[in-house]
C-alpha positions as CSV (number, residue, x, y, z in Angstrom):
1,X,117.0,100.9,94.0
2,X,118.1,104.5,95.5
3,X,119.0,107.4,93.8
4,X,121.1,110.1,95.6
5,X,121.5,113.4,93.6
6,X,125.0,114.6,94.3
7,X,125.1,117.8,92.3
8,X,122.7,119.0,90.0
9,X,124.2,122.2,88.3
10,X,126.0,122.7,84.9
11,X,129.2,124.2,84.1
12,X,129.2,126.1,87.7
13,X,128.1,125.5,91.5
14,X,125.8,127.7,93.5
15,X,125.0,128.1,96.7
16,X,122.4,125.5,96.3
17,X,123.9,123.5,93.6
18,X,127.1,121.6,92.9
19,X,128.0,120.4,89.6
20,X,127.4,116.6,88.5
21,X,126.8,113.4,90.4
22,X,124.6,110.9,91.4
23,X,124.9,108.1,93.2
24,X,123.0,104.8,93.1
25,X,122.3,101.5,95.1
26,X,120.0,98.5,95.9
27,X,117.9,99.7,98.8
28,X,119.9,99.3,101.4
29,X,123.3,98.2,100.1
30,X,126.1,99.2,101.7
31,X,128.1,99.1,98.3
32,X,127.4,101.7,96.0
33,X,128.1,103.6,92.3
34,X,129.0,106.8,91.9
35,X,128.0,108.3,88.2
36,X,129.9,111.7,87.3
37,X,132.3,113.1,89.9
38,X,132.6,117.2,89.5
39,X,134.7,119.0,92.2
40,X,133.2,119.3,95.2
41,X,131.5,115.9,95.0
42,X,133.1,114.6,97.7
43,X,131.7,117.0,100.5
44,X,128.3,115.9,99.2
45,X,129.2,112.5,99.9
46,X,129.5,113.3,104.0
47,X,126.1,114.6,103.5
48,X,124.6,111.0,102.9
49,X,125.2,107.7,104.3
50,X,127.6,106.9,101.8
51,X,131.3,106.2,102.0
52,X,134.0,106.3,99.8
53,X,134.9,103.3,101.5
54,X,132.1,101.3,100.1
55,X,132.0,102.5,96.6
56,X,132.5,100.3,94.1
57,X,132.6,102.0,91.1
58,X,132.7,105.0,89.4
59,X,131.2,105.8,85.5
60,X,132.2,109.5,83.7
61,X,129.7,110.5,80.8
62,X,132.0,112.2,79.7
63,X,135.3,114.9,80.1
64,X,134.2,118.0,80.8
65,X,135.2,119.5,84.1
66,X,132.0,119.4,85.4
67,X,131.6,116.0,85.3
68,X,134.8,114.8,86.2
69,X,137.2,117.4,87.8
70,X,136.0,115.8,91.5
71,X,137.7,112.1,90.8
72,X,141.6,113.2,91.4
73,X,140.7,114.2,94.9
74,X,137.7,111.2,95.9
75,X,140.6,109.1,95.6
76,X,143.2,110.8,97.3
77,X,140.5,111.0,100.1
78,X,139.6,107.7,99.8
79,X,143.5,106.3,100.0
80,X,144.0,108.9,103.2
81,X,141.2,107.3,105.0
82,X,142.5,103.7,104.4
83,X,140.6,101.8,101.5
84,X,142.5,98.8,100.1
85,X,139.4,97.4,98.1
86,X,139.9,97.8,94.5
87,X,138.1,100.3,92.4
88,X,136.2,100.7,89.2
89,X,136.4,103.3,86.9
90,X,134.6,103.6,83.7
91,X,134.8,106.3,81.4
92,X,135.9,108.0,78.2
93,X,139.7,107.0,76.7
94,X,141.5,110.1,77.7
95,X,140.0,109.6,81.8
96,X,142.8,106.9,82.3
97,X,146.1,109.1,81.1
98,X,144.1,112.5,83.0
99,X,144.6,110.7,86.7
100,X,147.5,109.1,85.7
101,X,148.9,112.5,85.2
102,X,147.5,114.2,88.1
103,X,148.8,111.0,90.5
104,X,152.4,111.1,89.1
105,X,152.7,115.2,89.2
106,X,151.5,115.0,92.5
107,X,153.2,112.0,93.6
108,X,150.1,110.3,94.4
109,X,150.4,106.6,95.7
110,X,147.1,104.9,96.0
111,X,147.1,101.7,97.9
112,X,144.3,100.1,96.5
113,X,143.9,99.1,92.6
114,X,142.3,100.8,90.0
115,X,140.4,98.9,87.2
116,X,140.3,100.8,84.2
117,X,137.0,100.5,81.8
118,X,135.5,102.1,78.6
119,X,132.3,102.4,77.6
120,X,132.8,100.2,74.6
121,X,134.3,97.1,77.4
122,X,130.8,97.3,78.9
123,X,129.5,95.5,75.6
124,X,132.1,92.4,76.9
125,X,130.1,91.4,80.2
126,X,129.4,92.3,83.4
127,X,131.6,94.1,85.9
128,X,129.3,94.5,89.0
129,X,127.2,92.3,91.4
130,X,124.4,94.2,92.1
131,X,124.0,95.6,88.3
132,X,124.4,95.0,84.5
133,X,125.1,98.2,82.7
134,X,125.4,99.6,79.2
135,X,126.2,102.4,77.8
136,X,125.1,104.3,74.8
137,X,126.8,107.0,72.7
138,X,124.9,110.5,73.1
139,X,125.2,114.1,70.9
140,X,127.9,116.6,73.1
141,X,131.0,118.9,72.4
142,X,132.7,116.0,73.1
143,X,131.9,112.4,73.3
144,X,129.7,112.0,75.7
145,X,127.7,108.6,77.0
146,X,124.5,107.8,78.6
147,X,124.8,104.4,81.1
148,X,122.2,102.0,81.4
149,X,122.0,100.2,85.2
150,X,119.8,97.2,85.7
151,X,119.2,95.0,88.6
152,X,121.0,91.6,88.0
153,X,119.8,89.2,90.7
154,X,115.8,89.1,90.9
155,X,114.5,87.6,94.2
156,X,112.3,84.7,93.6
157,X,109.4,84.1,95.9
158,X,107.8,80.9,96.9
159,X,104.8,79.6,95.6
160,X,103.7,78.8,98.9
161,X,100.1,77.4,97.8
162,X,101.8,74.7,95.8
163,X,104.5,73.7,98.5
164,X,101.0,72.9,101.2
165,X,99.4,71.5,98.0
166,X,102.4,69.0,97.7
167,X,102.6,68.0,101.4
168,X,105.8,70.0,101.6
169,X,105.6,71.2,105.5
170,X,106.7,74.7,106.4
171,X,110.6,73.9,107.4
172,X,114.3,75.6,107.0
173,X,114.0,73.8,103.4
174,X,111.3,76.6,102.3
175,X,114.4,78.8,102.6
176,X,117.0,76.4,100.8
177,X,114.3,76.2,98.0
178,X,113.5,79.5,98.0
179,X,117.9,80.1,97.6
180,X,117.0,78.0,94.1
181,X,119.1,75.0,96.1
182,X,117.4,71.7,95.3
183,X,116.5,69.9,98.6
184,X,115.8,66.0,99.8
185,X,112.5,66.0,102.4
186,X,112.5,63.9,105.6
187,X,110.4,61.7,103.6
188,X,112.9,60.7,100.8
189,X,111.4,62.8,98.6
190,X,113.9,64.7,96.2
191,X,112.4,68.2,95.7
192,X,113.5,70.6,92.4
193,X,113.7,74.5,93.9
194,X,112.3,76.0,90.5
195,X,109.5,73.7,90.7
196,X,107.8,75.5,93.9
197,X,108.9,79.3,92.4
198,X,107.1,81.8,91.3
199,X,108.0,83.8,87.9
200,X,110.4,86.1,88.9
201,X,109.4,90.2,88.6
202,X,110.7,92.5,85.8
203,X,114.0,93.8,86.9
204,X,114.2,97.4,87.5
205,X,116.2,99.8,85.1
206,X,117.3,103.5,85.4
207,X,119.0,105.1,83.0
208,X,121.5,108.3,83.3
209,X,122.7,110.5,80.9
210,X,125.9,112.3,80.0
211,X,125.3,116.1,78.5
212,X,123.3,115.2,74.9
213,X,121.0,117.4,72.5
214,X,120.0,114.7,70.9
215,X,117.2,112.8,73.7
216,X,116.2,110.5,70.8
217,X,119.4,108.8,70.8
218,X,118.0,107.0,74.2
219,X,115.0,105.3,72.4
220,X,116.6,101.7,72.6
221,X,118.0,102.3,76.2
222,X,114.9,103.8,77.5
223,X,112.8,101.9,75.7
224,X,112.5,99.4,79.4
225,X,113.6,102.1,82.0
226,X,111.7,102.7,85.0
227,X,113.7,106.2,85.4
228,X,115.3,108.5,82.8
229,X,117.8,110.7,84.5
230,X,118.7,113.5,81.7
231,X,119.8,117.2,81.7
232,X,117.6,119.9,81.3
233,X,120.2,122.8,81.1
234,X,117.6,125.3,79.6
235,X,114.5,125.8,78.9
236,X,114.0,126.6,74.5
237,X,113.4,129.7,74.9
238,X,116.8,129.8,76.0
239,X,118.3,127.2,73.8
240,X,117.3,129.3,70.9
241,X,119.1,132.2,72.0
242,X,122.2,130.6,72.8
243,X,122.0,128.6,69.5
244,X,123.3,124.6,69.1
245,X,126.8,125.3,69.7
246,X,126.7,124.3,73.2
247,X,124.9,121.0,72.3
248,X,122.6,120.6,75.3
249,X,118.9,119.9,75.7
250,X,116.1,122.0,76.7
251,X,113.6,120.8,79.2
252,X,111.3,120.7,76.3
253,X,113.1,118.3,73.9
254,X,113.4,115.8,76.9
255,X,110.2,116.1,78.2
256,X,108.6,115.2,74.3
257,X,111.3,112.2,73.8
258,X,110.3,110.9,77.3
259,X,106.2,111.1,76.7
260,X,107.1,109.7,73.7
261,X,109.4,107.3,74.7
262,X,106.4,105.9,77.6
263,X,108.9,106.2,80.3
264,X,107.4,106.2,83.5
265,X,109.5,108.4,85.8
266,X,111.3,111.4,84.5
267,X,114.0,113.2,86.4
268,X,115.6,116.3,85.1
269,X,118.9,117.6,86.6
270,X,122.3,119.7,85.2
271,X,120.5,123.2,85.4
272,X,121.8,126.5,83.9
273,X,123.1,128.4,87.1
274,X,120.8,131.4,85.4
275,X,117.6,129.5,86.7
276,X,117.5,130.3,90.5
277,X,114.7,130.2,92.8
278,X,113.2,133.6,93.8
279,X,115.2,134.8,90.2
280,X,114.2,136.4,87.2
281,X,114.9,133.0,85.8
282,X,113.1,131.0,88.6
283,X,113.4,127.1,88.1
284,X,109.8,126.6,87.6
285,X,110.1,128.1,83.8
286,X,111.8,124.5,83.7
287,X,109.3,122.5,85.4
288,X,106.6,124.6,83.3
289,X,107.9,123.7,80.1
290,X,108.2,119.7,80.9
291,X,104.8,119.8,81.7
292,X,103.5,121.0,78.8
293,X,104.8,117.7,77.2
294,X,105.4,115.1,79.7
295,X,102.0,113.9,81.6
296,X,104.4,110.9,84.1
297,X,106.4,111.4,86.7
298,X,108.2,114.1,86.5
299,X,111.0,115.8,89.1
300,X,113.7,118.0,89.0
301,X,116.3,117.3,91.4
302,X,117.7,119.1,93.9
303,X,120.9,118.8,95.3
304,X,120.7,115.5,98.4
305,X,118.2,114.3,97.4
306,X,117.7,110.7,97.4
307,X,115.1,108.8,95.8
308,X,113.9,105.0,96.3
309,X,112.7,103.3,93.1
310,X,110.3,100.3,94.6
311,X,109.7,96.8,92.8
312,X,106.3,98.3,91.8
313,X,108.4,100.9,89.8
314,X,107.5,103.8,91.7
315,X,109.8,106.9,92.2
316,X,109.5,108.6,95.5
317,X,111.6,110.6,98.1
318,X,112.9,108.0,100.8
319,X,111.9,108.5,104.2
320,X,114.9,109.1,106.2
């Protein structure tokens, strides 16, 4: 599975940083999700070896600008350029009449479908190929959601040893069997696929949040990930200055749900713009303070890049 960190700012870009998105895939999928769409997402996107003509769905935490102000113009772009496939979209209620309004006051004709989701539809079964995903309710200004994706088709491997042991010779059936397709040998003999397959591996699960100062909230949904993607807007030194009412998390409160929580990879992303590198605020106060309480993996993401999750569940940059 890949991770490719599309914007990793709150409320504001900066030269280094543009506001919220990430996209993920299987390793080397050309299909792709897109999870948050601020402005400005889109010229990240020809940064990458994505295209807005593979994507295949979108998810919005939530309805502040800086998550979803970008989505009007991906698919304007993405009608310009020619896309007929249909799209999904997932996200809070009031996301549907927002682009509805922005396409009719704009006259905006799209030819290619949109399929309209919520949250709360996730519970009814699964949209996507490549993923099952979930979503669970989080602590914001506004509601706010945090989306579980996990691999839905395992690979099976053959248990080789018992295919020789059998007599079974080394032929194009391996591969049918290996397909889970039930094959008939030369022989006569009428061979059963799961019989000669090996127990399948734990699928992988990442798990992204929406804006939330409440980490604990993820228990259940991180309770299995191999990633937890959550803001770290402050640090609580910070936080406590600025007070609860702009209902975000500190890197602290994250880090402690997360070594609590035993997850194994920790990324931390949606910075304050006040935390700059080379600043008064430099953004290894951040890193500092996870540290303190988080002993995993732990990374704070920077805009592009893009991280492979291997079956072994470890989180590394990909070589490109």
């Amino acid at each position: 599975m890949e991770l490719i960190f599309l914007g990793t700012s709150s409320g504001t870009p900066t030269r280094q940083r543009n506001m919220s998105g990430l996209a993920l895939r299987l390793r080397g999928a050309r299909s792709w999700v897109l999870v948050d769409c601020a402005e400005g997402t889109q010229h990240r996107i020809l940064r990458t070896p994505l295209s807005v003509m593979s994507l295949r769905a979108v998810f919005i935490t939530h309805m502040h600008g800086d998550h979803c102000y970008g989505l009007p113009g991906l698919l304007a772009s993405a009608g310009l350029l020619g896309r007929t496939e249909p799209l999904t979209i997932v996200g809070p209620p009031p996301l549907r009449a927002m682009i509805e309004c922005i396409m009719q006051a704009s006259e905006l004709n799209l030819p290619f479908p949109l399929a309209w989701f919520t949250p709360d539809d996730l519970a009814a079964g699964p949209l996507l190929p490549e993923f099952s995903v979930d979503a669970t309710p989080l602590s914001h200004r506004i509601p706010s959601w945090a989306y579980g994706f996990t691999e839905a088709a395992i690979e099976r491997r053959l248990d080789t040893d018992k295919l020789r042991a059998d007599a079974i010779p080394s032929s194009a059936l391996w591969g049918e069997i290996q397909q889970g397709r039930d094959v008939v040998l030369p022989d006569g003999r009428a061979i059963t696929a799961r019989d000669y397959l090996l127990p399948p591996r734990r699928a992988r699960r990442i798990v992204v949040g929406g804006d939330n100062d409440r980490p604990e909230l993820l228990a259940a949904s991180a309770q299995d990930a191999d990633v937890l993607v959550h803001e770290a807007t402050y640090t609580e030194e910070v936080l406590q200055k600025i007070g609860p009412g702009p209902q975000h998390s500190s890197a602290m409160r994250v880090a402690q749900f997360a070594a609590g929580a035993g997850v194994r990879n920790l990324v931390l992303t949606h910075f304050s713009p006040r935390y700059q590198d080379g600043g008064p605020l430099p953004l290894s106060l951040l890193e500092d303070e996870a540290r303190a309480q988080y002993a995993g993996h732990l990374l704070l993401a920077r805009d592009l890049d893009h991280y492979v999750l291997d079956r072994a569940g470890e989180l590394r940059l990909a070589v490109e």
